[in-house]
N, C-alpha and C positions, 0 to 999 in steps of 0.2 A: 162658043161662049159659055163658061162656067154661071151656071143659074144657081144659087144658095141664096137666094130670101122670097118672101113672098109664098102666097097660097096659090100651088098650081094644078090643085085638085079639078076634076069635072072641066077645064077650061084646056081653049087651043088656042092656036097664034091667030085664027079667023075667027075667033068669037063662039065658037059650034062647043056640044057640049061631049065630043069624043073623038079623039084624034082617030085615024089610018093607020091602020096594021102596019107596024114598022116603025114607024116614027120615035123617033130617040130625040134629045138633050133636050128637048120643052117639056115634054107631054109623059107621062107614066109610064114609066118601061114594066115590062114583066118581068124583070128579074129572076133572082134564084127562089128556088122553093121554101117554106119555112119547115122546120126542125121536123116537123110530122109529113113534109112532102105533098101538104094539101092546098096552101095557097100561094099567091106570089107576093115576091119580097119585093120591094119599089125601094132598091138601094140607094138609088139617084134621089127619090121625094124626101126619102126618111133624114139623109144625111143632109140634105138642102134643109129641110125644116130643126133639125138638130144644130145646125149654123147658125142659120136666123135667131132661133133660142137664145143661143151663146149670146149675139151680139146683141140683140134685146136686155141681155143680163147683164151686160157690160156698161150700155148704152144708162139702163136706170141705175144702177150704183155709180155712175160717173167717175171710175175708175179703174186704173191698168191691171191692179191686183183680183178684180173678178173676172178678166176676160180671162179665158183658155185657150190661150196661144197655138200651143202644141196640137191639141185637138182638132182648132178650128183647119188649122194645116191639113191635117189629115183627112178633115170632113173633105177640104176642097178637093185633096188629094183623090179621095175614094171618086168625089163627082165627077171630077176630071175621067177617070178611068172608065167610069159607067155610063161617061157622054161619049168615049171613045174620041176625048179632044185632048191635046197638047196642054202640059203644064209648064208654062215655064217659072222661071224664081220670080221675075219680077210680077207677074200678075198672081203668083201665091202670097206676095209681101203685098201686093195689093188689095188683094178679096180680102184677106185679114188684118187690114188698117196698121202692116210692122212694116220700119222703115227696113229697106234693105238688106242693112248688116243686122236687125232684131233677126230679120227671116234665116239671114245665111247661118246666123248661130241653132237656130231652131233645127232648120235643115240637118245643118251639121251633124246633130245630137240625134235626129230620127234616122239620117244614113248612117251613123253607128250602131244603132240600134236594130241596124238590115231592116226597117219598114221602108225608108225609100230610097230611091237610089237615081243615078242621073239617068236621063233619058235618051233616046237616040242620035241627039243635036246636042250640040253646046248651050248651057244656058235652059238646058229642060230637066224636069226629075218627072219621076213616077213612083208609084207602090211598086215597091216587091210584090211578088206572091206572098208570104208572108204578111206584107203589109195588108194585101187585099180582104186574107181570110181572116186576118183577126181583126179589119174595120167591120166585113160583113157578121163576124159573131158579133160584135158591140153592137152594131143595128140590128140584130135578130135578138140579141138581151132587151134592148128599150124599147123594142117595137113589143116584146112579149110583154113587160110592164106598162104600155101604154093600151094594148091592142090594137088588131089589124088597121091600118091608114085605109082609110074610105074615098 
C-alpha cells in the first residue's frame, strides 16, 4: 500500500516508538546517503510528506489550478518504488484524486519524457532509472532547503 500523507515519524504500526531493522513501506527506511555521504536520505518519508504538502495546497485554494498533478505522480511514483510495491494507473489516478483519462494523459507525457515507463504486467508503470535519480536529486534539493527529517 502506497503511504503519502500523514506524520509517520517516531511511530510503528504497534504503537512503539522504533520500528525492526528491515522494515520498509510504514516506517523510515534508510535510504541513500545525502550529497556529503554522512547521513541517510528517507526517500519514501520525504516524498510522502512532499505529497501531503501538494495536497494540503490544493485542498486550501480549492482549486485544480494549484494542485501539481504531474509531481504528485511522480511523488507516488518515487514511493511506490522505495516501498518496493506495484504501481498500477488506476491507483496513481487514484492517490492523486485524476480521473483516469487526467492520469493516462499525465502518464503519457512523463513516459515521453523517459521518467516512467510501463511496468512488468499490464496496467502497471514505474520510474525509469532516470526517473528515480532525478526524483532522488529533487528530495535531496528540499530536503537541503528544509534540513535533515527527524
Amino acid at each position: 500500500m502506497i503511504m503519502a500523507s500523514g506524520d509517520r515519524r517516531g511511530r510503528t504500526e504497534g504503537g512503539g516508538s522504533s520500528p525492526e531493522e528491515g522494515e520498509t513501506g510504514i516506517f523510515r527506511l534508510k535510504g541513500g546517503q545525502d550529497d556529503a555521504g554522512t547521513s541517510p536520505v528517507d526517500y519514501e518519508y520525504l516524498a510522502a510528506d512532499l505529497h501531503a504538502a501538494n495536497r494540503r495546497r490544493a485542498d486550501l485554494f480549492r482549486h485544480a489550478v494549484m494542485a501539481d498533478k504531474v509531481m504528485d505522480i511522480m511523488l507516488t511514483a518515487l514511493i511506490a518504488h522505495e516501498q518496493g510495491t506495484v504501481l498500477t494507473r488506476k491507483a496513481a489516478a487514484m492517490a492523486n484524486r485524476l480521473t483516469a483519462e487526467d492520469a493516462e494523459a499525465l502518464i503519457a507525457g512523463l513516459t515521453d519524457a523517459r521518467l516512467l515507463e510501463d511496468g512488468p504486467a499490464p496496467g502497471r508503470i514505474r520510474l525509469t532509472a532516470t526517473g528515480v535519480d532525478r526524483m532522488r536529486d529533487y528530495i535531496r534539493h528540499v530536503r537541503g532547503r528544509r534540513g535533515p527529517a527527524k
